[in-house]
N, C-alpha and C positions, 0 to 999 in steps of 0.2 A: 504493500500500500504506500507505494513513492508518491511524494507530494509531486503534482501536477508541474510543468516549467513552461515558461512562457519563451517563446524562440525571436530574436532579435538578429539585426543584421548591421553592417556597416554603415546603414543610416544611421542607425539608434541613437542619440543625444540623450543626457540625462534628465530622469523623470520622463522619459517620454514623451514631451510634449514638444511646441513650436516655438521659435525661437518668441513668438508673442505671449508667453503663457512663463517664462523660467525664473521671472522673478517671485512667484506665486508659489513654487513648489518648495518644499520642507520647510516652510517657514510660517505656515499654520496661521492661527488667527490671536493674536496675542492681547492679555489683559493684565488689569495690576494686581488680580489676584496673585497669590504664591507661586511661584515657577513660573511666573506668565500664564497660570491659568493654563498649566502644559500646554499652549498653543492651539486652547478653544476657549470660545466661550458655552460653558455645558449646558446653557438651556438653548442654546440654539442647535443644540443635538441629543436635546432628550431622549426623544424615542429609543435611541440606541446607547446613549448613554444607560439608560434606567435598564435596560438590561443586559448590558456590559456589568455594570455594577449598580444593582438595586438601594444601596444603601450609600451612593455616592461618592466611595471612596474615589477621589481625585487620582491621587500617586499609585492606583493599582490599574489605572487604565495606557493607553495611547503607550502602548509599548511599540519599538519601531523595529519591525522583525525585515527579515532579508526573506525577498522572493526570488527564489531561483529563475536566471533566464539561461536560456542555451543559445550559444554562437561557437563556430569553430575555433575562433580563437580566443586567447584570452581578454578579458573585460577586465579595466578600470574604468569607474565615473566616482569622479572629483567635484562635489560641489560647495563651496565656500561662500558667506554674507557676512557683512558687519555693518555696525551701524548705530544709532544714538546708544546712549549708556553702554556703550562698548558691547551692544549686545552682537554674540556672534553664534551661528548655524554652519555645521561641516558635518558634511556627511561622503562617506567613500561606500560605493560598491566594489566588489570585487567577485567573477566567476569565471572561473576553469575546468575544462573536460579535458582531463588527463587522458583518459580513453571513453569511449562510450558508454561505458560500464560505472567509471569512476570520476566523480568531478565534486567540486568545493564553491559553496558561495558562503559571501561575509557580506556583513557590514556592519560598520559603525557611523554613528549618530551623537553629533554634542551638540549642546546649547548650553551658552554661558553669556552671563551679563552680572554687572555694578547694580542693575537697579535702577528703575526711571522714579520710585520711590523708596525712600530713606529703606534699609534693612528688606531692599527688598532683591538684593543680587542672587543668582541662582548657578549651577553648575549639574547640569543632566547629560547623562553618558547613558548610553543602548549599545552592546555590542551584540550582535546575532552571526550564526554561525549554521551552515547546514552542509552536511558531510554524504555523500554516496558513494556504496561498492557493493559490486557483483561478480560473483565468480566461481563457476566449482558446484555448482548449488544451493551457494551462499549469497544472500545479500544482506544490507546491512544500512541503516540510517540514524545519524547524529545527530537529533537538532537541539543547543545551546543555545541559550538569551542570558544576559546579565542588564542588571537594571542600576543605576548606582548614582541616586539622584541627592545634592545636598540645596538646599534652598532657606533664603529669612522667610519668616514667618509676622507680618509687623503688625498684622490684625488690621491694618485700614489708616487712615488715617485719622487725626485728631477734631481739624476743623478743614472748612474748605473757604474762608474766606480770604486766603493767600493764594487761591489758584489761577486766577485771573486775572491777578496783580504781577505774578513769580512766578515761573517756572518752577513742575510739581516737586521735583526733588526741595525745594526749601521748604515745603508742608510737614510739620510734625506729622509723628505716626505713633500710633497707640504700645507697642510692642521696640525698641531698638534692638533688642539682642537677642530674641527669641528664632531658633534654628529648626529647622528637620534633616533629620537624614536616614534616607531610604534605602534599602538592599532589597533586591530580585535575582533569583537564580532558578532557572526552569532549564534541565536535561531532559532528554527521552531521548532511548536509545531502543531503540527495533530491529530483530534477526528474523530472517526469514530462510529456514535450512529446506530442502526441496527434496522430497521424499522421493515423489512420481514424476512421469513426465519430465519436458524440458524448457529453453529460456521461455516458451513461447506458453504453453498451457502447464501449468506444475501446481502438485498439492503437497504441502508439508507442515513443515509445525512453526509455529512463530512465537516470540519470546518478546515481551516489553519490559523496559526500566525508564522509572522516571524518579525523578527527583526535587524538589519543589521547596523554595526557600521563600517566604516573604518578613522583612522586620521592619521598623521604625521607631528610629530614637526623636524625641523632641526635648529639645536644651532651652532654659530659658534663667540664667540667673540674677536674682537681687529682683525677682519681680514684682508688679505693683500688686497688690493685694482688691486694688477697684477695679478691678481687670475679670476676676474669679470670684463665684459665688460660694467655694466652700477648700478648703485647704486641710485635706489628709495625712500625709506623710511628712514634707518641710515646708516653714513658714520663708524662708528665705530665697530658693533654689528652687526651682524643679526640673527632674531629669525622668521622663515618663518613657517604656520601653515594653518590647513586647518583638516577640521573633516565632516564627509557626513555621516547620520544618515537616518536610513529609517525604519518606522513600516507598514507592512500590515499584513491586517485581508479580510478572506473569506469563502464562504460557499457554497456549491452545493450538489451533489448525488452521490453517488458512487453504484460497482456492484462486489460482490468479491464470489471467488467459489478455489476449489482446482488450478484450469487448466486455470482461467481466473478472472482479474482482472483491472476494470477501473472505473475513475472519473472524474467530470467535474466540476470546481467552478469558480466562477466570485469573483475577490479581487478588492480591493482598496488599495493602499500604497501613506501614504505620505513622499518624506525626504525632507531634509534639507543640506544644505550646507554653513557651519559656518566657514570663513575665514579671520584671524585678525581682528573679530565682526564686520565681515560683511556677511551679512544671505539671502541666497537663499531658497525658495521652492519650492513643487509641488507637485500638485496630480494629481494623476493616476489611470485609472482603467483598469484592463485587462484579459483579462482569461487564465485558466492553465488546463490542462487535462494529465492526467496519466492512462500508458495501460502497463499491465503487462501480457504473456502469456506464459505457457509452455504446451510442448504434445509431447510425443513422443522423449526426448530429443532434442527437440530445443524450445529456451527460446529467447521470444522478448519481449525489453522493450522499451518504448516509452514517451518523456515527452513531450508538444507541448508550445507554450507562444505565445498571441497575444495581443499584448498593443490595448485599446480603447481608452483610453484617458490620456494627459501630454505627450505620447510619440506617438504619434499616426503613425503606418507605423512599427514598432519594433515590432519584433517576431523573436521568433527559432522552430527548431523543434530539439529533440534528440533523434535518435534511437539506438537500440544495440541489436546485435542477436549473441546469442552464439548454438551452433548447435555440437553434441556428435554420428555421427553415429556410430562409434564404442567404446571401453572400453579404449583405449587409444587413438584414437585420437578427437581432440577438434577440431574446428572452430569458429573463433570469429573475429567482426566486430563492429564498430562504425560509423553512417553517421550524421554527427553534420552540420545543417546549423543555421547559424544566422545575421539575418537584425539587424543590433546592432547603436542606436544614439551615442555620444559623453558622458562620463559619467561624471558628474557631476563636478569636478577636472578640468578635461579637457576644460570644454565649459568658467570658467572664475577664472581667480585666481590673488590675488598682493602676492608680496614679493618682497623681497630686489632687488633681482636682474633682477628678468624676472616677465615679467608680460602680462596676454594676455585676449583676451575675442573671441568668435566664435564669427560672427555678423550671422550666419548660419549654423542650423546645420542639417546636412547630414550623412545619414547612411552609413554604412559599411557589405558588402557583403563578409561571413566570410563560409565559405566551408572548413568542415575537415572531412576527411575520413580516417581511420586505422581499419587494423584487421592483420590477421593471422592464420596458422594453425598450429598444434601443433600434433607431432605422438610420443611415448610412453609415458615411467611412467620413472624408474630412467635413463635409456637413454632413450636419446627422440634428434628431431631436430625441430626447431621452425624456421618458416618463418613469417616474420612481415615486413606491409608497414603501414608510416605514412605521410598522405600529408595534406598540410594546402593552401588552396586558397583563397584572400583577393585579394577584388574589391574597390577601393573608399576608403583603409587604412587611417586610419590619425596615423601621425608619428610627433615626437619633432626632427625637423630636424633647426639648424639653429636657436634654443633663439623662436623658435615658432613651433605652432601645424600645418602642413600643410598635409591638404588633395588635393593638388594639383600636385604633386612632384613624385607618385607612383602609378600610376593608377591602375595595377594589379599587383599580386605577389604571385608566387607560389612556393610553397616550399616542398621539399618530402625527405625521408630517406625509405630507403631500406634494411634491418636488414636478418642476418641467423644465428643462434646460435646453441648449441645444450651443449650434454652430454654426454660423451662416460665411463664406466668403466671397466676396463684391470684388473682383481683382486685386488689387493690394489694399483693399480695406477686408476686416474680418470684425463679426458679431460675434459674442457670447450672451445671451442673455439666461439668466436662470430665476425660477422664482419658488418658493416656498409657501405651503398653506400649514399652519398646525390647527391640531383637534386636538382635545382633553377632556376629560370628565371634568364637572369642577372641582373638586376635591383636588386636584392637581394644576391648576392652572399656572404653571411656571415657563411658560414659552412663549414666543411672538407668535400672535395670529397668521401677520402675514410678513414674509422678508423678499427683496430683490435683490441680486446683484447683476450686475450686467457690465461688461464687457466691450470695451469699442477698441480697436487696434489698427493700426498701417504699416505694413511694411513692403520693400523696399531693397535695391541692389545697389550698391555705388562702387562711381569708379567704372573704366573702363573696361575693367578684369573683371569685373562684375563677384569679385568672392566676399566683399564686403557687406554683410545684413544689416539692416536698419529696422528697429519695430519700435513703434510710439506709441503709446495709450493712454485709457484710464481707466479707471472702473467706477462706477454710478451706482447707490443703492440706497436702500431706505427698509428700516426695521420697524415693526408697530411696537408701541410700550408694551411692557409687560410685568408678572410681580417675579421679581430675581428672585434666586435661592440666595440661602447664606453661607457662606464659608464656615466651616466652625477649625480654629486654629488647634487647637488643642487635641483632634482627632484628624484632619487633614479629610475631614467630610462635608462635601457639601450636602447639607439639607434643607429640611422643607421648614419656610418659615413664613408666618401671615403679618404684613407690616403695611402700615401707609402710603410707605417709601417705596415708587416702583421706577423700573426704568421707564426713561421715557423714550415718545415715538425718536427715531436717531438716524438723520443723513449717513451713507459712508462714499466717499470720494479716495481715491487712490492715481498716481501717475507714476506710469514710468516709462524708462528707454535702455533698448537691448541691443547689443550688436555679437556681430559673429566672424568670424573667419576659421572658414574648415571645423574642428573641433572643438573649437576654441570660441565662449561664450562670454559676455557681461553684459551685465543689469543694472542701471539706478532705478532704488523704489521712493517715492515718496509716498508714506504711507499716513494715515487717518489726516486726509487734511481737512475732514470735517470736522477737526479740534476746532479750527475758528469758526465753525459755524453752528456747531450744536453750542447749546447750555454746560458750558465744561465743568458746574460744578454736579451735573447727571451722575446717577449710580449706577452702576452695572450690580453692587451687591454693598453692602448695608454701610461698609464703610470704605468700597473700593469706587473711586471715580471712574469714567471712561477713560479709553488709552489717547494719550496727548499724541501729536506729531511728532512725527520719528522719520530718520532716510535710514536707505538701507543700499549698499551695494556689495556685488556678490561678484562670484566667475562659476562657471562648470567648465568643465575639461574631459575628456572621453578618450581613451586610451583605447587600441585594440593592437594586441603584438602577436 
C-alpha cells in the first residue's frame, strides 16, 4: 500500500504553479495570533479545521509533510521569502529514484520571525521524510515527520489606542515572556514480504510500526497574577508540561495486483502520558485494514480502524474516491467518519492554573464530508463543499473540558473558484459561502478573493518573465474564537466583540529567467483602509502591512 506519487517533468517550477501565482505559495495567511496563527486564520477554515482537530488545538495541526513526485532525474526546489519583522519562509524539496524500485523524498519547512508584536517572535521547523524499497519479495516504506515549533505567547495586546498613532510593535502586550514549545514525532514503518505470486499480483503478510510522540512545555516566569483566575502549584513561575508517547506494532495479510489493493492487521499500541512526573498508560488492541482500487479512471481509497481493547467503542472509517470521466474534468470526494474517545491530554492534566480530570469518558461522533468537481486544465472552474458534523463534541469552554454544552454542531463552506486567461492578462476569482448551526456561528458568511495578473516576455531573447498583480477581496464580520494561551487552544467563546466586515488588497511583481524565480509581495495593504484597531480575536488586532520578497530555484541533475 505505496502512497500514491505525482509525476512531474522538466517544466515543473516550485509549488507548481505560474510564474503569476509564486508569491502566494508556502506563505499561508498570517495573523498576530501565536506562530502567526500557523499561517491561517482558523475560522476561515472551520469546517476542516473542526475536524482536523475538534477541540482546537492550534500547534497539532498544518503539519507540512512531503509529497512524493517522480521525475527521472533528481529534484531540488529551493524556495526562500523575507520580509517585515525579519519574518522568513524556506522550504526545500528534495526526490530521487535511485532505481524504480527505490527512491527518497524530503522536505523541510521553516518559518521564523522577531515579531510584528512585542513577545511575539516564532521559530517552526517541519522536516518530513519518505523512504521506498522493493526487492526479492520484499518491500518496504519509511515515512518520518518531526514537528519542533518554539513560539511567545503574549496573550494580545494591552490597549489599542497607540495603533494608529505607532506602529504595532510599540503596543504593550499582556504577556512579555511567556513561551511554548512544541515537539512532534510520527514514524510508521511498513513490510510487505510476498508469499505468492509476483511484482505484479502477490499475496503475503505485512507488518506495521508506528510510533507517535506529541508534548508541550509552556514557560512563563514572574507572572502577573490579573492574568489567571486561580494558581495551583507556584505563585511566582509557571512551567506547565505534558508529553503523550505511543508505540504500536502489527501484523496480518495483505492482497496487491495492478487495479486492486488491500490489507488487514491486528496491532497493539501502548502510550503513555507523562505530566509534571506524573504517568499514565495503556494498552490497546485494534484492527486497521486498507483498500486501494482503481479501473477505468476512478480511484477509491479506503482506510477503516476499530479499537478492541483500552479504547473499546473507537473507530473511523476513511474513504476517498476520485473519478476522471473525461481529460479534463476531475471529480473528487472525501467521506470521513469517526467514533473518537477523549485523547489523552484531554481526559487528565495539572498545571498552574487549570486543572481537570474526565470522571467519564464519552465519544465523539465526528462526520466530515468534502469533495468537488473540477472542469479544464489552465482555465478551469472548481466547485468545492466542505462540511464537518460533530455529535457529543467536547470543547474547553469555561477553565474546563465540557461535553455537555454542544450537543451537535454543524459546520459547512461552500467554495467556486476558477481561472480564466485573456492573452497576457489572467483571472483568478474564488468565492466562499459558510453555513453553521447556531450554536457555532464562528465563521464569515461570505469571503472573496480574487485575482487579476499580467504577464509578459522582455527583451529580445524573450527568456525574461514579467507578472504584475493584485489581489481584491472582502470578508463578512463575524464572532472570532478565542485563543486560550495557557492551553494553545483555540475555542468557542460568546463576546460582543466581533470581527468586522474587512477589505483585503494585496500587490505584487514576479520575474523569471529559466529556473530561476523572484517575487515582491506587498501584503495586507488594506491596513490603511480597514479600522486597524479591528479584532480578528479578543485581544489580537488585524495583521498590519508587511513586504515580502522571496526567490525559488528548481534544480534537476
Amino acid at each position: 500500500m505505496l502512497s500514491k506519487v505525482d509525476t512531474i517533468g522538466l517544466e515543473y517550477r516550485s509549488g507548481g504553479v505560474g510564474l503569476d501565482s509564486i508569491d502566494a505559495i508556502n506563505v499561508g495567511n498570517l495573523t498576530l495570533r501565536p506562530a502567526a496563527g500557523f499561517s491561517q486564520v482558523f475560522e476561515y477554515n472551520l469546517a476542516q479545521n473542526l475536524y482536523q482537530s475538534p477541540a482546537g488545538f492550534s500547534y497539532l495541526m498544518n503539519e507540512k509533510k512531503v509529497k512524493p513526485k517522480y521525475i527521472g532525474l533528481p529534484y531540488l526546489g529551493f524556495q526562500y521569502a523575507f520580509g517585515s519583522a525579519l519574518n522568513q519562509a524556506l522550504n526545500v524539496d528534495y526526490h530521487q529514484y535511485f532505481t524504480p524500485q527505490t527512491h527518497l523524498h524530503f522536505r523541510y519547512h521553516r518559518r521564523t520571525s522577531n515579531g510584528l508584536l512585542r513577545n511575539g517572535g516564532f521559530k517552526l521547523n517541519d522536516v518530513s521524510l519518505e523512504f521506498y524499497h522493493a526487492k526479492n519479495g520484499w518491500s518496504t516504506k519509511l515515512d518520518a515527520y518531526y514537528g519542533g515549533h518554539e513560539y511567545g505567547e503574549n496573550t494580545g495586546i494591552e490597549t489599542d489606542e497607540l495603533i494608529e498613532e505607532f506602529p504595532i510593535e510599540f503596543t504593550p502586550v499582556l504577556r512579555n515572556n511567556a513561551q511554548s514549545t512544541v515537539r512532534k514525532l510520527n514514524l510508521a514503518w511498513d513490510n510487505y514480504f510476498r508469499l505468492l505470486g509476483d511484482s505484479i499480483n502477490g499475496f503475503g503478510v505485512k507488518t506495521q510500526h508506528k510510533f507517535d510522540l506529541n508534548g508541550r512545555v509552556f514557560n512563563e516566569p514572574n507572572f502577573s497574577d490579573t492574568l489567571v483566575e486561580n494558581i495551583y502549584i507556584d505563585s511566582i513561575s509557571t512551567r506547565d508540561q505534558y508529553q503523550t508517547s505511543s508505540i504500536s506494532n502489527g501484523g496480518g495479510i495483505y492482497f496487491s495486483s495492478n487495479a486492486f489493493q488491500i490489507d488487514a492487521t491486528i496491532n497493539h499500541r501502548y502510550w503513555r502520558n507523562q505530566n509534571l512526573a506524573k504517568y499514565r498508560d495503556t494498552n490497546e488492541v485494534y484492527l486497521q485494514s486498507q483498500l486501494w482500487t482503481k479501473w477505468k479512471g476512478i480511484t477509491i481509497e479506503n482506510d477503516f480502524y476499530f479499537n478492541l481493547l483500552g479504547a473499546l467503542g473507537e473507530f473511523y472509517n476513511h474513504a476517498k474516491l476520485t473519478l476522471k470521466p473525461s481529460r479534463k474534468t476531475v471529480i473528487f470526494g472525501r467521506l470521513n467518519f469517526d467514533n473518537r474517545l477523549p485523547m489523552p491530554y484531554q481526559r487528565f492534566h495539572n498545571a498552574n492554573h487549570v486543572q481537570w480530570k474526565l470522571n467519564e469518558l464519552k465519544t465523539q461522533q465526528i462526520l466530515n464530508i468534502s469533495g468537488g468537481i473540477r472542469y479544464g486544465d489552465t482555465n478551469f472552474v472548481e466547485a468545492t463543499v466542505n462540511w464537518t458534523n460533530i455529535n457529543n463534541g467536547l470543547y474547553f469552554i469555561q477553565n474546563d473540558w465540557r461535553q455537555d454544552t454542544l450537543d451537535f454542531v454543524s459546520v459547512g463552506t461552500i467554495g467556486l473558484k476558477g481561472a480564466l486567461h485573456l492573452g497576457k492578462f489572467g483571472f483568478y476569482p474564488s468565492v466562499q459561502l459558510g453555513v453553521n448551526t447556531d450554536n457555532f456561528n464562528y465563521q464569515p458568511k461570505f469571503s472573496t478573493m480574487n485575482r487579476i495578473s499580467f504577464q509578459s516576455k522582455l527583451f529580445k531573447a524573450q527568456r525574461l518573465g514579467v507578472a504584475l498583480g493584485v489581489d481584491v477581496g472582502y470578508v463578512t464580520g463575524y464572532q472570532f474564537m478565542q485563543y486560550n494561551t495557557l492551553l494553545g487552544v483555540v475555542q468557542p467563546v460568546q463576546t460582543n466583540e466581533k470581527t468586522p466586515s474587512l477589505m483585503r488588497l494585496n500587490a505584487f511583481m514576479a520575474l523569471s529567467i529559466d529556473e530561476f524565480r523572484f517575487f515582491v509581495r506587498a501584503e495586507h495593504l488594506d491596513y490603511f483602509i480597514n479600522d486597524q484597531t479591528a479584532r480578528i480575536d479578543t485581544n489580537y488586532p488585524i495583521m498590519p502591512f508587511i513586504i515580502r520578497i522571496g526567490v525559488t530555484w528548481d534544480f534537476f541533475n
